[in-house]
N, C-alpha and C positions, 0 to 999 in steps of 0.2 A: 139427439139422444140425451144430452144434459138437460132439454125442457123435461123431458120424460120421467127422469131421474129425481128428477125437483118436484114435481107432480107427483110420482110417488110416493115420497118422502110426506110431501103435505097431506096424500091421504090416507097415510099410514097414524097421521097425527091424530087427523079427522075422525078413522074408525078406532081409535085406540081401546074406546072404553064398549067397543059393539062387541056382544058377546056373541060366538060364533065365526070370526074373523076368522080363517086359518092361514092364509099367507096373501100378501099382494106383490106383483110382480107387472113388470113391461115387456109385452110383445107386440107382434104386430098389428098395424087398425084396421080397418074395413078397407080402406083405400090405400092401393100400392105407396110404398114410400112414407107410408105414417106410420106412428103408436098407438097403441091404447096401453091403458091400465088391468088390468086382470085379477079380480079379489077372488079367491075361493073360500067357500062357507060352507058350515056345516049342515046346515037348515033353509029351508025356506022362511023362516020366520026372520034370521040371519039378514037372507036378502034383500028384505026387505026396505033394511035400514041403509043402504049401499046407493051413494048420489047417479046419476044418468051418466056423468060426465065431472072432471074435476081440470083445472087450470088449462083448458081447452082440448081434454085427450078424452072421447069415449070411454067410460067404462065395462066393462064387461064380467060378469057376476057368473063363476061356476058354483054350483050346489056336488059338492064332493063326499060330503057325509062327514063322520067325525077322525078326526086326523086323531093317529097316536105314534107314541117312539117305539122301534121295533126293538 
């Protein structure tokens, strides 16, 4: 979980300036017992800019639409 954590962190760093980012968070991977990274975006244009994979954990790209405060 601390790899995961640190991975996040890095590509939290990474997408800072992608417009469209709405949150990145850790959940589960593909394969029992892993991580992945999970970015939600506003857009498909968004998505686009979003790596395959970062510090060895799948990434996975939701298109959520646009976030706002209630």
């Amino acid at each position: 979980m601390d790899r995961a954590i640190a991975a996040q962190s890095e590509l939290a760093n990474a997408l800072s300036s992608v417009r469209g980012v709405n949150g990145i968070g850790v959940g589960a991977g593909r394969v029992p017992g892993t991580y992945a990274l999970y970015v939600a975006v506003s857009d498909k244009r968004a998505a686009k800019s979003i790596p395959d994979s970062c510090s060895g954990l799948d990434v996975v790209v939701d298109v959520v639409g646009r976030v706002s405060h209630l």
